[in-house]
matplotlib code that plots the C-alpha trace (Angstrom):
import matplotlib.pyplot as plt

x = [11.7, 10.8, 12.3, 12.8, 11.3, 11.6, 8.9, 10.4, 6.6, 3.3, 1.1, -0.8, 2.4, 1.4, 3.9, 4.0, 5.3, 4.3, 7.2, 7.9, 8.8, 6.4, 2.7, 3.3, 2.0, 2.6, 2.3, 3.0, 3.5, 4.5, 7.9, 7.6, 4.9, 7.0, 5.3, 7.8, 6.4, 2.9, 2.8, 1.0, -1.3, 1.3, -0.1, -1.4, -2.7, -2.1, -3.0, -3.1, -3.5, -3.5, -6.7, -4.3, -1.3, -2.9, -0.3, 1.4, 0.6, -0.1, -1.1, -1.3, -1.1, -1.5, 2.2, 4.0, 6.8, 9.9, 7.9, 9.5, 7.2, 8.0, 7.2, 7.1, 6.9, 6.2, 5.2, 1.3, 2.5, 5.7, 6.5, 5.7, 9.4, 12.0, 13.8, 11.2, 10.8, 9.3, 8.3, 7.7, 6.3, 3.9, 0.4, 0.3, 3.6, 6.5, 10.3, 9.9, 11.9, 14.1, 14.7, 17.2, 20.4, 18.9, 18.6, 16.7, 14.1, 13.6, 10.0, 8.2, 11.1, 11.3, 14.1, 15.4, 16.3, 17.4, 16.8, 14.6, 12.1, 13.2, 10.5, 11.9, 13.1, 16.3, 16.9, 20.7, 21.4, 24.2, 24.2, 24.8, 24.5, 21.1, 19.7, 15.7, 13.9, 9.8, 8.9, 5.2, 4.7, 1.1, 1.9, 6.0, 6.6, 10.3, 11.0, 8.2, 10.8, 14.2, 12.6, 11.8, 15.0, 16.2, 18.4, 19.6, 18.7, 18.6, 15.5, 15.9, 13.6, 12.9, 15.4, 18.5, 18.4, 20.2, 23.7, 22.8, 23.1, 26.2, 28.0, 29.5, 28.2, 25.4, 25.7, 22.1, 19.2, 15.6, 13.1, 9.4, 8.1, 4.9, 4.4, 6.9, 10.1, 13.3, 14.6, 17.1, 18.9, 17.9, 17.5, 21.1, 22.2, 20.5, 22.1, 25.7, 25.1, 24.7, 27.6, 29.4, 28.2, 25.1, 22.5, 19.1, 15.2, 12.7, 8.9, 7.8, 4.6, 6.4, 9.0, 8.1, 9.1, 12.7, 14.6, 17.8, 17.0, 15.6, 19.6, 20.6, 17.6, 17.8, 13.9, 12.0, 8.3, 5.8, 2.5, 1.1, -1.4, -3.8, -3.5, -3.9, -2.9, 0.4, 1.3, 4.9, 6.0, 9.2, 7.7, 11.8, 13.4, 14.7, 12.7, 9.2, 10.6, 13.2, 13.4, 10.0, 7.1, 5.6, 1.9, 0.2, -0.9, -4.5, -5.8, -5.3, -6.4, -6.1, -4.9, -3.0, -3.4, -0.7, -0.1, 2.8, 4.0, 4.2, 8.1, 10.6, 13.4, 16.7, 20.2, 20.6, 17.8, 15.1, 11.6, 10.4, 6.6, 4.4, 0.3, -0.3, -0.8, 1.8, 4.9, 5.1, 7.8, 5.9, 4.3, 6.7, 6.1, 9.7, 12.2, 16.1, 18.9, 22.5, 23.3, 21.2, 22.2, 18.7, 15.4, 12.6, 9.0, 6.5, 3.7, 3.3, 4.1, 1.2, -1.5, -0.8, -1.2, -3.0, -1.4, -2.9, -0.9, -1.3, 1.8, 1.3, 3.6, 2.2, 2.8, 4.2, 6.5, 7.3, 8.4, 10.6, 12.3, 13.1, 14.1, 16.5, 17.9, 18.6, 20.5, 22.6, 24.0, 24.8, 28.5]
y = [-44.8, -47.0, -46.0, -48.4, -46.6, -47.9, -46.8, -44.7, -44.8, -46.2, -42.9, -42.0, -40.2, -38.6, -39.1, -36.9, -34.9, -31.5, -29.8, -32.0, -30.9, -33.0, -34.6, -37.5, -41.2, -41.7, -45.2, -47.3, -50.6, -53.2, -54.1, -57.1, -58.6, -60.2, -57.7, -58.8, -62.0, -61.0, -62.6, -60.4, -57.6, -55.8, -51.6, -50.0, -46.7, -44.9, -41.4, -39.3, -35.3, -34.3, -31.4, -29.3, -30.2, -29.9, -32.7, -33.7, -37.0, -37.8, -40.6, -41.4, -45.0, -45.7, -47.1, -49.8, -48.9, -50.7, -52.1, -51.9, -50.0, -49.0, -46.0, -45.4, -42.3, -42.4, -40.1, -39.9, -40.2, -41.1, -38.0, -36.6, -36.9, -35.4, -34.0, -34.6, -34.3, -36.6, -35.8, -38.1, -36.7, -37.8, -36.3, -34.1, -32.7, -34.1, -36.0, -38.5, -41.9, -42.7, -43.8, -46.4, -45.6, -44.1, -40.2, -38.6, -36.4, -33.0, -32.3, -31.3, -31.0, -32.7, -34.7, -33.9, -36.7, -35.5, -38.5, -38.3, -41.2, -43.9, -43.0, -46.1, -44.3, -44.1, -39.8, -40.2, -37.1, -36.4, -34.0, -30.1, -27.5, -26.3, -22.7, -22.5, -19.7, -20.2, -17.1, -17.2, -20.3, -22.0, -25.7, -25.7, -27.5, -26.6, -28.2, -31.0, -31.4, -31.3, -33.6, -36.1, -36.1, -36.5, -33.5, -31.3, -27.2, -24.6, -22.9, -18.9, -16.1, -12.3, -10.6, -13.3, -14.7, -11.9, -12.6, -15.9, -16.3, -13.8, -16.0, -18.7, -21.7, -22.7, -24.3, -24.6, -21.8, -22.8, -20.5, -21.3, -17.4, -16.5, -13.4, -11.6, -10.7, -11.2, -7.7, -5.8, -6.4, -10.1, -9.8, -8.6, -11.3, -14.2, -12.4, -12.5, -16.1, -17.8, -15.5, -17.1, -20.8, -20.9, -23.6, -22.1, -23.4, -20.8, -20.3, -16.7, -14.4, -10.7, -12.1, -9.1, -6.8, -8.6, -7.3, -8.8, -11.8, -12.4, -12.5, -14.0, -16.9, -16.8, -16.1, -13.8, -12.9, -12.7, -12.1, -12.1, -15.2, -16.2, -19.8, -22.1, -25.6, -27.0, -29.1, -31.4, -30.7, -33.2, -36.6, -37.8, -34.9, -36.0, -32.5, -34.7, -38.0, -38.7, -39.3, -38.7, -38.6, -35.6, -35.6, -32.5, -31.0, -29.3, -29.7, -26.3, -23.5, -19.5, -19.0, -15.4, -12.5, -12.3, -16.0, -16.1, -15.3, -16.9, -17.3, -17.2, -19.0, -16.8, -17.6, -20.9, -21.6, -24.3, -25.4, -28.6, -27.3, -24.6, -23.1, -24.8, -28.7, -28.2, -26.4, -22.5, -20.4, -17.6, -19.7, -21.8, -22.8, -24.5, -22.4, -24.6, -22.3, -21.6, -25.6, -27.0, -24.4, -22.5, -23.4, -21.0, -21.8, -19.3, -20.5, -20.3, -24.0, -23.0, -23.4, -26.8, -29.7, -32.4, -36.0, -36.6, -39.8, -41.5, -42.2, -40.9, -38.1, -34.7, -33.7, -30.3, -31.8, -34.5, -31.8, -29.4, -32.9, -33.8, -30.2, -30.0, -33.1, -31.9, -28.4, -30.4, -32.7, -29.6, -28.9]
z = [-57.7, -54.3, -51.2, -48.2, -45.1, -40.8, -38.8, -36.2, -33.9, -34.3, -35.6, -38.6, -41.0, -44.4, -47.5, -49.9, -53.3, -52.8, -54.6, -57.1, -60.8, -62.7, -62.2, -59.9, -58.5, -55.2, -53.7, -50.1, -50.0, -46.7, -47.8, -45.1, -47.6, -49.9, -52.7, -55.3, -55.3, -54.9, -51.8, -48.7, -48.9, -51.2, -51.7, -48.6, -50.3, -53.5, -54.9, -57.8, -57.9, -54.1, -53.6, -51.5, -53.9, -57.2, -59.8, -56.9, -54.6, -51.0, -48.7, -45.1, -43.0, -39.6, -39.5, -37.0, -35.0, -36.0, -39.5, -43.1, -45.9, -49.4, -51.0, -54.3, -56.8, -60.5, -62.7, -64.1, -67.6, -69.8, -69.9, -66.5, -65.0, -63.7, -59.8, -57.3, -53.9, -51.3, -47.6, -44.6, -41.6, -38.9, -39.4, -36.7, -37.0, -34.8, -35.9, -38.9, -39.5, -42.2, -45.3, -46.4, -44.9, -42.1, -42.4, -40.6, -42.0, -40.6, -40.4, -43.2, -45.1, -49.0, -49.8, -53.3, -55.7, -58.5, -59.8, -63.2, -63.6, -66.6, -69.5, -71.2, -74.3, -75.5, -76.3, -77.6, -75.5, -73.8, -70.7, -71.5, -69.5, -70.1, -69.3, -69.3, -69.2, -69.1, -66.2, -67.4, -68.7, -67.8, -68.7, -68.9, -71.8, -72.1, -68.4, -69.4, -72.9, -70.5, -68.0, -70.7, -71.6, -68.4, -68.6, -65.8, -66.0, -64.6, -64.5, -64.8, -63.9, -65.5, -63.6, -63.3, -67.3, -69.1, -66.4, -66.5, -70.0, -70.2, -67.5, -69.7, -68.3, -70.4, -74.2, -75.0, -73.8, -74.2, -73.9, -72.9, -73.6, -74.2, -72.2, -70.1, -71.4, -69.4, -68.0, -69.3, -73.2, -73.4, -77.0, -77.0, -75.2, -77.4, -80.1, -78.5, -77.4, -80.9, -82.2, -79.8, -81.2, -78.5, -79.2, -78.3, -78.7, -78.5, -79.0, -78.8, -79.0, -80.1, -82.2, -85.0, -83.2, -82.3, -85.2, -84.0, -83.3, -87.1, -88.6, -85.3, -85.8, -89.7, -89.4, -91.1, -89.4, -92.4, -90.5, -87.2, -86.2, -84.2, -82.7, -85.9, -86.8, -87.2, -90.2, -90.8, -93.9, -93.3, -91.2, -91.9, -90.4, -86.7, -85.5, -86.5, -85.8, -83.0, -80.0, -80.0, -83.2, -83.6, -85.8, -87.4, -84.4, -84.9, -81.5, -79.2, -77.4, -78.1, -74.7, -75.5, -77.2, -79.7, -80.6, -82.7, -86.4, -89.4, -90.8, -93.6, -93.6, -94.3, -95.2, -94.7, -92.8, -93.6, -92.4, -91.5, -90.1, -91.1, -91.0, -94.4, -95.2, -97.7, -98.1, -97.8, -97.7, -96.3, -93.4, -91.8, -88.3, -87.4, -88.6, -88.3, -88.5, -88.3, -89.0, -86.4, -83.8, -83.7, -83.4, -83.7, -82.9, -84.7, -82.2, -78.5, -76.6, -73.5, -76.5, -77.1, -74.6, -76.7, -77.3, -80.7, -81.7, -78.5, -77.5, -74.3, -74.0, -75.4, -78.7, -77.8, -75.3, -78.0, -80.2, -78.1, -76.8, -80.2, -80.9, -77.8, -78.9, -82.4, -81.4, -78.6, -81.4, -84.0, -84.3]

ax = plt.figure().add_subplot(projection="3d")
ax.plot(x, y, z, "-o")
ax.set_aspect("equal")
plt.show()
């Protein structure tokens, strides 16, 4: 996304994305230059992972007063996208200029987009109203997955989900969970919200202990686990194969305690990944139930963060993308 920036004085300003959603490129360019055409001196400065912002980007320029500049934010990666947020300020503090239709910018304060970056793929999705829930996530891979997708969400915490979920206004819940439950009868509440014909994806650590949520999920924990590999069983299912390719995924980390369970499909229920290179009923992985409605991951998201087939987005973001998809288009 390039923005069209006046300088309002001539001083040093810093731009940056401190406060972004996602891992982000930040670049400025002298829109007097003709850099379209390649004409002119084109970028001024680019940056990567700020030191003092971690993912997130920041330059500065010794600007002229009254002089046209571009700046431009991207994400690191195809899949690093979604709201972000850009600040322009002088770099000594002090009233900033504007950007295109001549805002002014409060100091220090980010301007919030919304707007997600264009990953080029086509998802098939259309907007829901999305409740995520990932309070002690380490990576995010359920925002990562919704960003990807360019959906909107709204991002929930330990001690808002349960009225959050109750309110009504959310057809899918996706929960990034592997460590702190949400307060009060959460479990009660998942169970109430597929009754009710609620779409939710949801990877957990202490699913054994979740009784209710085994009829609700049509999941049946076999055995506990330790982090282990995870195999497609069905490369033709859309779970494994659209938007987004997923590969057997046997790159990861042990970064918890309890790491998942092993699972039996119930009911109606089916598989399409498990712990074992082929089928087994008694160690499925990705557990599909109540006609596409439910998805339930037998593994923790945070422990998996490699891009094994190269396609540049990672393979566990790939997955709960193409799992999103799938439960937004069940009836």
């Amino acid at each position: 996304m390039g923005h069209l920036w006046t300088a309002p004085t001539t001083e040093c300003y810093e731009f940056h994305t401190n406060g972004s959603d996602f891992d982000t490129l930040i670049g400025l360019y002298d829109a007097v230059d003709e850099v379209c055409s390649g004409v002119g001196i084109g970028e001024l400065a680019c940056d990567d992972d700020d030191p003092d912002f971690g993912l997130r980007s920041r330059v500065t320029w010794e600007v002229e007063e009254g002089h046209q500049y571009i700046v431009v934010v991207d994400g690191y990666s195809s899949w690093s996208s979604g709201p972000y947020d850009l600040t322009i300020m002088p770099c000594d503090g002090g009233d900033t200029g504007t950007i295109d239709t001549g805002t002014p910018l409060d100091t220090g304060e980010p301007i919030d987009t919304g707007e997600p970056v264009d990953t080029g793929t086509d998802t098939g999705v259309v907007d829901a109203n999305v409740l995520l829930y990932d309070h002690n996530s380490s990576f995010h891979t359920g925002s990562e997955a919704l960003d990807l997708l360019g959906l909107t969400y709204t991002t929930s915490n330990s001690t808002d989900f349960v009225s959050l979920l109750e309110s009504g206004d959310y057809d899918i819940a996706v929960l990034d969970h592997p460590s702190t439950d949400p307060a009060g009868a959460w479990e009660d509440a998942l169970v109430t919200f597929v009754a009710g014909g609620g779409k939710v994806v949801h990877g957990y650590w202490r699913y054994e202990s979740m009784t209710g949520l085994h009829a609700a999920y049509e999941c049946t924990p076999m055995a506990d686990i330790d982090t282990q590999p995870i195999y497609v069983w069905d490369d033709t299912h859309d779970v494994m194969s659209s938007p987004y390719t997923v590969p057997d995924m046997t790159e990861f980390d042990d970064r918890w305690g309890d790491n998942g369970d092993e699972l039996q499909p119930t009911g109606s229920a089916y598989a399409v990944a498990g712990f074992s290179l082929t089928e087994d009923e008694n160690r499925a992985a990705v557990c599909i139930g109540n006609s596409g409605r439910t998805i339930y991951d037998g593994f923790l998201w945070d422990d998996f963060t490699a891009d094994e087939n190269g396609d540049g987005v990672v393979d566990m973001v790939a997955l709960v993308a193409n799992e999103i998809v799938y439960v937004a288009s069940a009836d």
